[in-house]
C-alpha positions in Angstrom: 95.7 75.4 71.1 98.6 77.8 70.4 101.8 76.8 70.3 103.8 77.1 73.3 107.1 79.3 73.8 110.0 77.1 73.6 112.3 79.6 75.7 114.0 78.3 78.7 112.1 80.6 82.1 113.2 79.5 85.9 110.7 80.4 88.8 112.6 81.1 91.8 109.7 82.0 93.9 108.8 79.7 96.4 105.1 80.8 96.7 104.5 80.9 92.8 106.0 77.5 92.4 104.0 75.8 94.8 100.7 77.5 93.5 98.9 74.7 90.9 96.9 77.6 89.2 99.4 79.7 88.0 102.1 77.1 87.4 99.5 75.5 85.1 98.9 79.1 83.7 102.6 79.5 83.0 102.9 76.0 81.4 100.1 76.8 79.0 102.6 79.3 77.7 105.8 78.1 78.1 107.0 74.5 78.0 110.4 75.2 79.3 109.7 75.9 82.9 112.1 75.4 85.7 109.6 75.6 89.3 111.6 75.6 92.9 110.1 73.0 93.7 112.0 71.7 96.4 111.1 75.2 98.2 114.6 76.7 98.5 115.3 80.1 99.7 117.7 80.8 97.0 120.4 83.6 97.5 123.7 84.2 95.7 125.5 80.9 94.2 122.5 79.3 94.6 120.6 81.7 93.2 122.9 81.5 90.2 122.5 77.8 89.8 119.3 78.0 89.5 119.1 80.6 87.0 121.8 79.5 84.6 121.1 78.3 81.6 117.3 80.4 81.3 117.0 83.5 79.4 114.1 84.3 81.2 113.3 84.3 85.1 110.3 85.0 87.5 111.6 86.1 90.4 110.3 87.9 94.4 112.2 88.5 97.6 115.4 86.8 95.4 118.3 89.4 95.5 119.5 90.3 92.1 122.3 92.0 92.8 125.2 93.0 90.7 127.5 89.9 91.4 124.4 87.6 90.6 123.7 89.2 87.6 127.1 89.6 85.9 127.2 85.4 86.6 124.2 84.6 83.9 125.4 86.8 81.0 122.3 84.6 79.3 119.8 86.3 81.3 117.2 88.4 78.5 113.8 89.3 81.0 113.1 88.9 85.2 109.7 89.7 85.6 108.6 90.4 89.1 106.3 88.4 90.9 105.3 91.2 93.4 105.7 95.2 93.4 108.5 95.9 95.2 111.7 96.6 93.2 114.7 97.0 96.5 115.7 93.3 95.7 117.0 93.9 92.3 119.9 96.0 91.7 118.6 97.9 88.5 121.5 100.0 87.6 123.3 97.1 87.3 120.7 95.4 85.1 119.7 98.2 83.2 123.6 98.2 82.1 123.5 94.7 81.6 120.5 95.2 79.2 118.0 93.1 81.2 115.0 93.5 80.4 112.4 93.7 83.6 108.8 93.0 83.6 106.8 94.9 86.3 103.3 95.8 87.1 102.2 98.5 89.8 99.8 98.2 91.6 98.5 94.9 91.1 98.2 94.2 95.3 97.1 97.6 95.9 93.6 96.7 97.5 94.9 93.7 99.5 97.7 96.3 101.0 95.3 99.1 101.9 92.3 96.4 103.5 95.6 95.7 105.6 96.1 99.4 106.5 92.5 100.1 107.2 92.1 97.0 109.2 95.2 97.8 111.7 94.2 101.3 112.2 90.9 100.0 113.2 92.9 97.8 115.3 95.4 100.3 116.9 92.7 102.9 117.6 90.4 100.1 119.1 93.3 98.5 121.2 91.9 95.1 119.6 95.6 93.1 119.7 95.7 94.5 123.5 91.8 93.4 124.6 92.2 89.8 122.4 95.5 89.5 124.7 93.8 90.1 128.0 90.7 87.9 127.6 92.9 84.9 126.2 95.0 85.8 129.7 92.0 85.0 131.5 90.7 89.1 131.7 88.3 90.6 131.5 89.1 94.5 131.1 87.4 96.9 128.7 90.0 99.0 127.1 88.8 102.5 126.3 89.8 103.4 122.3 89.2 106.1 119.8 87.1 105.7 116.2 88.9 105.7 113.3 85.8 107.7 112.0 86.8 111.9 111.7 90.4 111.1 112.1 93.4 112.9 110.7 95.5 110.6 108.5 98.3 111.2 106.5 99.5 109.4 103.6 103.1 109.3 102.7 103.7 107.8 99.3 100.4 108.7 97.1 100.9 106.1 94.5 98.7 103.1 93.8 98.3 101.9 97.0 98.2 105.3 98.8 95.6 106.0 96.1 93.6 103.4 97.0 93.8 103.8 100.6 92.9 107.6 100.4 89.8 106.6 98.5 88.6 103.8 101.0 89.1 106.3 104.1 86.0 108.6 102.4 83.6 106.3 103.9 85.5 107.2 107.5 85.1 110.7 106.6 88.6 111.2 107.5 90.3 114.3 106.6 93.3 112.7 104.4 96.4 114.8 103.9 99.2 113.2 101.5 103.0 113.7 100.4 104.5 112.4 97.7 107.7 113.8 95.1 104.5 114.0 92.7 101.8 115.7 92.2 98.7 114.4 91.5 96.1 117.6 91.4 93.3 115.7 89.7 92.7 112.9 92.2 93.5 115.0 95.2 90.7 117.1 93.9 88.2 114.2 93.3 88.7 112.9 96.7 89.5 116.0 98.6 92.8 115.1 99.8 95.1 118.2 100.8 98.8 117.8 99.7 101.5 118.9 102.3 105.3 118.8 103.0 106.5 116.2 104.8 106.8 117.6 107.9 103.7 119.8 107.6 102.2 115.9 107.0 103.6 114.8 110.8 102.9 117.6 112.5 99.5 117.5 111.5 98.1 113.8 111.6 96.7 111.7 114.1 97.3 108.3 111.9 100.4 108.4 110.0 100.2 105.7 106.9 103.5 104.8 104.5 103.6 103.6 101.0 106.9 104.3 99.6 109.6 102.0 98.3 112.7 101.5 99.5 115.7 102.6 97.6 118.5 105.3 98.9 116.3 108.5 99.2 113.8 106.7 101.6 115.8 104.5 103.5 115.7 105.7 107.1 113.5 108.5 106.0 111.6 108.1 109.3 114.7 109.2 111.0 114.1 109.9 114.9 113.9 113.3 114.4 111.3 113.4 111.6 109.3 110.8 114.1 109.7 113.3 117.5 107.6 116.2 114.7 104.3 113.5 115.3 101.9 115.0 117.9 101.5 113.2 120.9 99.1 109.9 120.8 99.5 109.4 117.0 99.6 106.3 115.4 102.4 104.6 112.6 101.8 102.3 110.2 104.1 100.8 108.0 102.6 98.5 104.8 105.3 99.8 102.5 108.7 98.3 103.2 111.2 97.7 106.4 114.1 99.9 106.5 112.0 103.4 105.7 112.1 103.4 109.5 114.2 103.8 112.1 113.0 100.7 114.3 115.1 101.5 117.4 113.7 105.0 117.8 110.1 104.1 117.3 110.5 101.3 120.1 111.7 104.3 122.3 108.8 106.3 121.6 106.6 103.5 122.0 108.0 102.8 125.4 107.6 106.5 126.7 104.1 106.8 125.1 104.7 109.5 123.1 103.2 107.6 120.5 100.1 105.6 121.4 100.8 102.7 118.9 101.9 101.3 115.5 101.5 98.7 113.1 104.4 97.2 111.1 103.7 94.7 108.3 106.8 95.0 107.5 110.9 95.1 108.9 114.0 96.1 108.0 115.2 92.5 108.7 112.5 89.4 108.4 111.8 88.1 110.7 112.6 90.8 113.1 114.8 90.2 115.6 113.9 93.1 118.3 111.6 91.0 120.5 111.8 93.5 123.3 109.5 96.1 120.4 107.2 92.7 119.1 106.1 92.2 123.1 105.3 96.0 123.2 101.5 96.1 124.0 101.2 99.2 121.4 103.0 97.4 118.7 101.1 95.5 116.1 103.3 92.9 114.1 102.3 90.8 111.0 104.8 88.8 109.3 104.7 90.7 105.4 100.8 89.8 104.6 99.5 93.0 103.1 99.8 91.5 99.3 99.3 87.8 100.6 95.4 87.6 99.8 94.4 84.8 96.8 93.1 87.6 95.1 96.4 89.1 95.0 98.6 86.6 94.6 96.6 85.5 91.6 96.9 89.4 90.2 100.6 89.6 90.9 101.4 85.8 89.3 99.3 86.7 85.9 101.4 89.7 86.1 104.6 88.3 86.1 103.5 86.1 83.5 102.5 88.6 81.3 105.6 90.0 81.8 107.8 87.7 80.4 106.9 89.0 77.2 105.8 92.0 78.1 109.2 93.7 79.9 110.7 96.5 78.8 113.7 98.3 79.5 114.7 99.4 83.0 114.6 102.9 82.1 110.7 102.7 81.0 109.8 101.1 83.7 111.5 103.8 86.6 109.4 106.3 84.4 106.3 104.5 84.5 106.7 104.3 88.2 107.6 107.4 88.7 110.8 107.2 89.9 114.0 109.3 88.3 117.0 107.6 86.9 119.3 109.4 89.4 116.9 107.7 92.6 117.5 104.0 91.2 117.9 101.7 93.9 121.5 100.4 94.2 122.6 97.8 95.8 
C-alpha cells in the first residue's frame, strides 16, 4: 500500500464530509484530514478557523473571498468540490499564489437530465396537473411536446454541450451563444450559432449555462427578457444572479412568458414566495449536480486535485474565461 501524504488538507464541505465513500477515498491518500463533521455552514471567521493551520483545502459553496484568504497565508491548493467558481475570489488568490484544483464538466450529464426533465415538465404543465389532482382535481391541462421545439442554449460549454447533444433525439432545432466558438461540434450536431439577441428572439425554450462572475451577472436584464416571443419558456440550471428575478416574476404574472424553471437563485433559499407560488414557475432547491453519480465524479475530482492544481491563470484558460472577466468579489 503506498505511503500516504502527510500534508495537513481541511474539508469544509458539508456533503463531502458526510459521504463514507469519498472520505475513505481521501484518507487512503492523505492521513492528515480535517472533515466538518459537525456539519457547519462555515463562512468568514469561521471559515478561517477551520482552515488554519492546512496547506491544502477541499472546499464548495464556502466563500473564499479576499479577507478569508489573506487570514491563512499557509494556504498552498483549494480544490473545488463542484464546478462553479463565483465563491472564490480568484484575483485575490491568484495574487496570493494559491494554487486551485478544478475540473469542468464533471456534473455535466446530471445538470442537462435536469434541463431536459423540466422542459418536459414546463411544456407538459406536469407541476400544475400533479397540483390539481393532489387538490382533489381532476382537470386535464392541455401542453405542447418538447419534440420539434426551438431551444436556445446560452453558454455552449460542457454542459450546454451536452444538452445540445441529448435534444437530437427531440429533433429540436438548437440554436446556441457563447463568447466562443466551437465550429466543429456545432457542425457534428447541427446546432446554428447566433447573437444573443438573435438567440431570444428566436427560441421557444430558452436554456442557460453560464457562470456567474461580472460580465453575466444580471445579464437577463428585463429588457434582454421582453426580446423572448410570447409563450416561451426559461430555464435557469447555471447559477442565480444571471437573472433578473423581479422582472421574470412580472412576466410570469402577465403571461407573456408561459413558464420557467429555476434550479437555481440569486439568494438560497429564495425569499420571493409571491414568484415560488406562481403556477408557471418550477422551483428546485440547487439539484442539477446532486445525482450519486455526480457527486462521486465531482468528489474524485477534488481529490485529484489536491495534487493536481495549478495556477489560477491556467485554469481561467482551460475554461475559457479571460483574465480581464475573473470573477471578483
Amino acid at each position: 500500500m503506498p505511503e500516504r501524504n502527510q500534508t495537513p488538507v481541511a474539508v469544509a464541505s458539508r456533503s463531502f464530509s458526510r459521504h463514507p465513500q469519498l472520505r475513505a477515498e481521501l484518507l487512503s491518500r492523505y492521513e492528515n484530514v480535517t472533515f466538518n463533521d459537525a456539519g457547519l455552514s462555515l463562512a468568514g471567521d469561521s471559515l478561517i478557523d477551520f482552515l488554519r493551520g492546512h496547506p491544502k483545502a477541499i472546499t464548495a459553496l464556502e466563500r473564499l473571498d479576499r479577507e478569508v484568504l489573506a487570514a491563512l497565508p499557509e494556504l498552498e491548493v483549494v480544490s473545488k468540490y463542484g464546478v462553479g467558481l463565483d465563491m472564490i475570489d480568484l484575483k485575490a488568490m491568484e495574487n496570493q499564489g494559491v494554487l486551485l484544483g478544478w475540473t469542468g464538466g464533471v456534473n455535466r450529464r446530471s445538470v442537462a437530465e435536469v434541463v431536459i426533465s423540466t422542459a418536459i415538465a414546463l411544456l407538459h404543465r406536469l407541476p400544475e396537473g400533479n397540483l390539481e389532482v393532489r387538490g382533489g382535481g381532476w382537470r386535464q391541462l392541455r401542453g405542447k411536446q418538447l419534440s420539434g421545439r426551438v431551444v436556445g442554449i446560452v453558454g455552449c460549454g460542457h454542459v450546454g454541450k451536452e444538452v445540445a447533444v441529448l435534444l437530437r433525439a427531440f429533433g429540436c432545432r438548437v440554436l446556441a451563444h457563447d463568447i466562443r466558438d466551437f465550429p466543429e461540434f456545432y457542425q457534428a450536431h447541427q446546432v446554428t450559432p447566433l447573437g444573443l439577441e438573435e438567440l431570444l428572439r428566436s427560441a421557444e425554450i430558452v436554456t442557460i449555462h453560464l457562470p456567474l462572475d461580472h460580465t453575466t451577472r444580471d445579464m437577463f436584464s428585463a429588457a434582454r427578457l421582453a426580446l423572448m416571443p410570447p409563450g416561451a419558456y426559461l430555464i435557469n440550471a447555471a447559477r442565480g444572479g444571471i437573472v433578473d428575478e423581479a422582472a421574470l416574476k412580472i412576466m410570469l404574472k402577465d403571461g407573456r412568458l408561459a413558464g420557467a424553471a429555476f434550479d437555481v437563485f440569486a439568494v438560497e433559499p429564495p425569499q420571493d414566495l409571491e414568484l415560488l407560488n406562481l403556477s408557471n414557475f418550477f422551483a428546485t432547491p440547487h439539484l442539477g449536480g446532486s445525482t450519486e453519480e455526480a457527486i462521486l465524479a465531482m468528489g474524485r475530482a477534488a481529490i485529484a486535485g489536491l495534487d493536481q492544481a495549478r495556477p489560477v491563470g491556467e485554469v481561467m484558460e482551460l475554461a475559457g474565461i479571460k483574465p480581464e472577466k475573473i470573477p471578483v468579489s
